[in-house]
C-alpha positions as CSV (number, residue, x, y, z in Angstrom):
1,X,107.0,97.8,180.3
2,X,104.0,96.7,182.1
3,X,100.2,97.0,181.4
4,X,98.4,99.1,183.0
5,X,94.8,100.8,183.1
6,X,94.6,104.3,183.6
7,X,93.9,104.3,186.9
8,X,97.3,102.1,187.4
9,X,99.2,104.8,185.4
10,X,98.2,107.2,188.2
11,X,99.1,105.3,190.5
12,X,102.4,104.7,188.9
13,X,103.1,108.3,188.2
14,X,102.4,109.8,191.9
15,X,104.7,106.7,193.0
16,X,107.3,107.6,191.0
17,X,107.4,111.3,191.7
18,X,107.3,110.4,195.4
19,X,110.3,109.0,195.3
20,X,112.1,110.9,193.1
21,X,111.5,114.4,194.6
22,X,111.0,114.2,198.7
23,X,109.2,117.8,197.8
24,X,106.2,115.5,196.2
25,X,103.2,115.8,198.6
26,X,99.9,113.9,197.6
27,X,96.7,115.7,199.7
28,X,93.2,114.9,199.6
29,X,90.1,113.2,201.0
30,X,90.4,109.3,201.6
31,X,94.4,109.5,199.4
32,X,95.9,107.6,202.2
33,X,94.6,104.6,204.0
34,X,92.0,104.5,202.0
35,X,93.4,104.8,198.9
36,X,91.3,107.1,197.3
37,X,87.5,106.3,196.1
38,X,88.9,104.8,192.9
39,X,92.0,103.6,194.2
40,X,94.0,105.8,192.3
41,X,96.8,106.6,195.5
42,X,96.1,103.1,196.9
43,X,99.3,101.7,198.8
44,X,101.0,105.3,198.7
45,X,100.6,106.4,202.5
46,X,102.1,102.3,203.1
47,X,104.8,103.4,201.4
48,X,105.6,107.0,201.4
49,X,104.1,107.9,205.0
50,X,101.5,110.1,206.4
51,X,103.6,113.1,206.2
52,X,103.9,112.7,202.3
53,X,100.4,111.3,201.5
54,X,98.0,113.3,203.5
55,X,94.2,112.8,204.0
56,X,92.1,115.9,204.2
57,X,89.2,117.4,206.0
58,X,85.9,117.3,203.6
59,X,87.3,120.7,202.1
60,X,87.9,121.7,198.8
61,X,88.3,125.4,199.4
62,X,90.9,124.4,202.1
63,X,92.7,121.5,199.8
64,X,93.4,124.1,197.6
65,X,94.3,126.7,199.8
66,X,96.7,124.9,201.7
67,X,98.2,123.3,198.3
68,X,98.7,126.8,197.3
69,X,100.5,127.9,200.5
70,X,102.9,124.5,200.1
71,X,103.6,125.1,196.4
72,X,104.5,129.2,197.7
73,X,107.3,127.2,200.2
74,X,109.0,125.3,197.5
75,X,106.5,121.8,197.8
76,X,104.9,120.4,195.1
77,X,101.7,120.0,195.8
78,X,99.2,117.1,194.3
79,X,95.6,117.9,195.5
80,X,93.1,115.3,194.8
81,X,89.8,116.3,194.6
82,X,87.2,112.9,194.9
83,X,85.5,113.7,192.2
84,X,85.7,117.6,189.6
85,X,82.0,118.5,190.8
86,X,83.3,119.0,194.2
87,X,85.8,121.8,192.9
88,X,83.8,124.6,192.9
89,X,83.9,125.1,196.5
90,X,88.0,125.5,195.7
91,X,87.3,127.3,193.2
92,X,87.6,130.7,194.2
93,X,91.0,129.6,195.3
94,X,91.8,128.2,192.2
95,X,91.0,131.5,189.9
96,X,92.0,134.1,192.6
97,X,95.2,133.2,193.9
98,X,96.5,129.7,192.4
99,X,96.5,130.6,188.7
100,X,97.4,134.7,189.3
101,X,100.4,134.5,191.8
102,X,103.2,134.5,188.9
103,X,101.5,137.6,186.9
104,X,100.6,139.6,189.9
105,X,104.2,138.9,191.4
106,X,105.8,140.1,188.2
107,X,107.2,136.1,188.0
108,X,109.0,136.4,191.1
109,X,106.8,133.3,192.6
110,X,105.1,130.5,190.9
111,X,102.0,128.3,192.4
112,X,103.5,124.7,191.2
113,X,100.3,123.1,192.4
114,X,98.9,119.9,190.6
115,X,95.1,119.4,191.0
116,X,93.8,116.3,190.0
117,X,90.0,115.7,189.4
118,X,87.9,112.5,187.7
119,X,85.9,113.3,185.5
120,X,82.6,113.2,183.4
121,X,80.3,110.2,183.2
122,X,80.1,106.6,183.0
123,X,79.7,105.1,186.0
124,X,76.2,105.9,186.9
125,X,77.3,108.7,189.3
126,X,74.4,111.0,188.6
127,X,74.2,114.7,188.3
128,X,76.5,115.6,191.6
129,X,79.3,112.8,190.7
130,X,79.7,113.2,186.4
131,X,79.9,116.8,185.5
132,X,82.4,118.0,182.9
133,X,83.7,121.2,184.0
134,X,86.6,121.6,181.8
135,X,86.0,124.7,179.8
136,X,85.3,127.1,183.3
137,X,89.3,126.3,183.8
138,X,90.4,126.8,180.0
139,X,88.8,129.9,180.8
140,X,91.1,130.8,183.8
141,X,94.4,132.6,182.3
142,X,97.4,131.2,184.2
143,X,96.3,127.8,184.4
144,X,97.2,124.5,181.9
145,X,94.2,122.2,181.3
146,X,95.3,118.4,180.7
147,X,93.2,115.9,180.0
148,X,94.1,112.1,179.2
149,X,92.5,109.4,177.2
150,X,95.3,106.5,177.3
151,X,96.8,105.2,180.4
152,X,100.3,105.8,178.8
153,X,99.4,109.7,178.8
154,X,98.1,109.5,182.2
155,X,101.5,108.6,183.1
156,X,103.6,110.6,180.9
157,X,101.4,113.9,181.3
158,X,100.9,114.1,185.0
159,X,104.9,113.7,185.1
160,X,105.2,116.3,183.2
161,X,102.7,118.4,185.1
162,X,104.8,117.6,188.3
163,X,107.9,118.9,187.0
164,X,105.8,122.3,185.2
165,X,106.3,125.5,186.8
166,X,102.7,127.0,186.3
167,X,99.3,125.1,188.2
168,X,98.0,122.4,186.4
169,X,94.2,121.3,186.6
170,X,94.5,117.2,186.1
171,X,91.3,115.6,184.3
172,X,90.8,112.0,184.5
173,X,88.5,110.5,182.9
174,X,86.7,108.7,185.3
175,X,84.8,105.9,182.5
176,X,88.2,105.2,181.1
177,X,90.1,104.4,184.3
178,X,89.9,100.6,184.2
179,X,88.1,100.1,180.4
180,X,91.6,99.9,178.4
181,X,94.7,98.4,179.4
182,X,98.1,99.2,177.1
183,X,101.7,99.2,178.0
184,X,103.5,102.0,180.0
185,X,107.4,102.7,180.1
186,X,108.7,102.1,183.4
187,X,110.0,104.7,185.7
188,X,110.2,108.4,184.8
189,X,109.3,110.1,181.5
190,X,107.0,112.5,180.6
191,X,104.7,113.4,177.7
192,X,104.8,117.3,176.3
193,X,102.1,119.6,177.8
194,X,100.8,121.1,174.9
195,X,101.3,118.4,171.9
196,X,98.4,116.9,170.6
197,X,98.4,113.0,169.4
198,X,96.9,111.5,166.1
199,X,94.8,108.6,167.4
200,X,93.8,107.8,164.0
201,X,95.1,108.6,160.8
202,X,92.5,109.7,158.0
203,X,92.2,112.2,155.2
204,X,89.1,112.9,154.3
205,X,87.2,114.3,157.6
206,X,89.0,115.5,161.0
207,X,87.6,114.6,164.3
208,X,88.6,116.8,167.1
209,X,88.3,115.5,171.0
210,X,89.9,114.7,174.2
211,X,89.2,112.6,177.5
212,X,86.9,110.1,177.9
213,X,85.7,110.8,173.8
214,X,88.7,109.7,172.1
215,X,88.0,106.1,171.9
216,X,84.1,106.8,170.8
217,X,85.9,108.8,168.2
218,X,87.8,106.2,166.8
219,X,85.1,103.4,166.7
220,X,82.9,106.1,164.6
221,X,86.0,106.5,162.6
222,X,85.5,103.0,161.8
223,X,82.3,102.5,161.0
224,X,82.7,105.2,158.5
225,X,85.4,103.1,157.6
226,X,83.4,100.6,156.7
227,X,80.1,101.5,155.7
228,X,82.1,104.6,153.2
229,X,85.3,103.5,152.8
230,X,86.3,107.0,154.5
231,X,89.6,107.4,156.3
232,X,88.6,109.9,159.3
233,X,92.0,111.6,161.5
234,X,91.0,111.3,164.8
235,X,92.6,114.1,166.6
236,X,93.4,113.8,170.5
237,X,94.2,117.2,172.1
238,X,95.5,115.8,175.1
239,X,96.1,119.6,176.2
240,X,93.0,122.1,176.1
241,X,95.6,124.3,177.9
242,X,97.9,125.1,175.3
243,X,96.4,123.4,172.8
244,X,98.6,122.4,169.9
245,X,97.8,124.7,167.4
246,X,100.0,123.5,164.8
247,X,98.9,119.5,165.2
248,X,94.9,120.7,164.7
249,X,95.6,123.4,161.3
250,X,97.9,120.4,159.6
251,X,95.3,118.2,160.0
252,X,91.9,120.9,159.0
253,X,93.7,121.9,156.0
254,X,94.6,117.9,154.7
255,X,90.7,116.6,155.4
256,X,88.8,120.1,154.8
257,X,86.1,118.7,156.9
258,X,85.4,118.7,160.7
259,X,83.7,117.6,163.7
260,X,84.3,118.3,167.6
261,X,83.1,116.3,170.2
262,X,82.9,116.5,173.9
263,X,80.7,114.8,176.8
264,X,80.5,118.3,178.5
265,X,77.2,120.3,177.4
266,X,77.4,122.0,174.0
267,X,76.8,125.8,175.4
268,X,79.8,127.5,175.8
269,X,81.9,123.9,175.9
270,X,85.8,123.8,174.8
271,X,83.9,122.9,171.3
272,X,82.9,126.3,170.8
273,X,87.0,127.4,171.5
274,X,87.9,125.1,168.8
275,X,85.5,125.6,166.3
276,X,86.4,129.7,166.6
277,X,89.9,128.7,165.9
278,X,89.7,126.9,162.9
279,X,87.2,129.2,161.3
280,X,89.6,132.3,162.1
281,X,92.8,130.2,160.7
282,X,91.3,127.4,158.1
283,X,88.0,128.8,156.9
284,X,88.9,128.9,153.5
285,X,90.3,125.4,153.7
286,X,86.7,123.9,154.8
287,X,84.7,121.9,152.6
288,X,81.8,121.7,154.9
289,X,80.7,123.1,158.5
290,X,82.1,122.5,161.4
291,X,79.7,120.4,163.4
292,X,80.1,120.1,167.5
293,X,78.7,116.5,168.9
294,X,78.2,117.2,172.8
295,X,76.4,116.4,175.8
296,X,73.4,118.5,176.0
297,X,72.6,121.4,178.3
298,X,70.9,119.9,181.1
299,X,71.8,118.1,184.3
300,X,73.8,115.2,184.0
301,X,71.2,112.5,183.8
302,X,71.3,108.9,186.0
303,X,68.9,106.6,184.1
304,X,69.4,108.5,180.6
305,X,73.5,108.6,181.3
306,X,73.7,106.8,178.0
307,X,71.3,109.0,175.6
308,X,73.4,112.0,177.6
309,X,76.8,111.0,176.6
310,X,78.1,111.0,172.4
311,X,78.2,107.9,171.3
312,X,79.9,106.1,168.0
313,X,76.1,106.5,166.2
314,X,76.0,110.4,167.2
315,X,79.7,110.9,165.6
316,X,78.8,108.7,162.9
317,X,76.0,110.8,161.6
318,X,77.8,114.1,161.4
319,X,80.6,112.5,159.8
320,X,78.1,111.7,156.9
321,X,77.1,114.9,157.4
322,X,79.9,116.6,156.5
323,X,81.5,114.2,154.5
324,X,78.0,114.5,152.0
325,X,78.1,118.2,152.1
């Protein structure tokens, strides 16, 4: 196994499915000679070809569309879009037609098309280059929603996304892609699309969160840890689209006490999805309310990027909250 950051894992996954499955195309602005603006398909075209790694026109709404159109002729489809706040110009393509066409054909045709997106904030991008829009899509019936936080997931998860007979909308964290390195299997595997993973064990408060949040979570965890000498389960969804329903109720009804955290603004966020659900399935199992940490409901800020984002001290203080209810 090598190391690998998340961006690497990428890499490593659309390299590996090119060459397993000649059906594999990788679309998108700047993918091939350039590499991608974070490098994520660098060396691909070199390898694989223009006819397998294709760069785009400046069109999301036509990325999309013609992704679609492959994915209806048996391809499969990866369409890069440079950064998720450039999606919405796809995005009627996306709702309409990609995430409809196996319901509205009675499951005679599928729309296999992976779209991959960075995501959130980080990187001083500013309000056009950091948005979260990750709860429009859970939104969308038809679609999966998958979201890393490890470079091993990155991996595993857009494998499995590639073999998945439903669209998948890809989010990758665009702070985390080069700010942890671990070690990923070599070759082919996959993660399940739907299974959550316990990124820290605890028993006493439950932190809910995905993406670019998970390793924030933990280090609150443990400074709780420390200053309490609380043991705080660190949940990471992995999949907003299933989410695993089962992996979230275990660990609600062992701690009693919960907290949900996102970077995307508070206001209808995926938050609001998950604290519904554990109210309508654990509420008599709570010891406390459930509190949402969240980016707020503005703009993404550039110079107040890191008052915007949750951070370990944010967490922190509504674990004391509800661990001192």
């Amino acid at each position: 196994m090598a190391e690998l950051t998340m961006v690497q894992a990428v890499r490593d996954a659309l390299a590996v499915a090119l060459r397993e499955n000649p059906r594999v195309i990788v679309m998108g602005e700047d993918v091939g000679k350039a590499g991608g603006v974070f490098r994520a398909t660098e060396g691909l075209q070199a390898e694989f070809g223009e006819d397998r790694v294709l760069d785009t026109p400046l069109a999301e709404n036509g990325i999309v569309g013609t992704a679609i159109g492959m994915a209806l002729y048996g391809m499969r489809p990866v369409a890069e879009i440079q950064f998720s706040d450039f999606i919405y110009p796809g995005f009627d393509q996306i709702l309409s037609e990609m995430a409809k066409f196996r319901y509205r054909s009675a499951g005679q045709y599928t729309a296999p098309v992976v779209v991959r997106a960075p995501v959130g904030g980080g990187i001083k991008g500013g309000l056009y280059h950091s948005q979260s829009p990750e709860a429009l899509f859970a939104h969308i019936a038809g679609l999966k929603v998958v979201t890393p936080a490890t470079p091993r997931d990155a991996k595993g998860l857009l494998l499995a996304a590639l073999h998945d007979s439903d669209p998948v909308i890809f989010l990758e964290p665009k702070r985390l892609y080069r700010s942890v390195k671990e070690e990923v299997p070599d070759g082919s595997f996959t993660e399940p699309i739907g299974k959550a993973r316990v990124a820290r064990v605890g028993e006493h408060a439950t932190v809910l969160t995905y993406g670019s949040t998970v390793p924030t979570a933990v280090e609150a965890a443990e400074r709780v840890a420390k200053s309490q000498g609380k043991k705080v389960e660190v949940i990471d969804l992995r999949t907003l689209v299933p989410f695993d329903h089962e992996a979230l109720l275990a660990s609600v009804k062992k701690t009693g006490r919960v907290v949900i955290v996102h970077e995307a603004p508070r206001t209808g966020g995926f938050g609001g999805e998950l604290a519904a659900f554990v109210a309508e399935r654990a509420m008599t199992r709570l010891e406390a309310p459930i509190v949402r940490v969240a980016g707020f409901d503005t703009p993404f800020p550039y110079t107040l990027e890191h008052a915007y984002l949750p951070d370990a001290r944010r967490i922190e203080n509504a674990l004391e909250y509800v661990l001192g209810f």
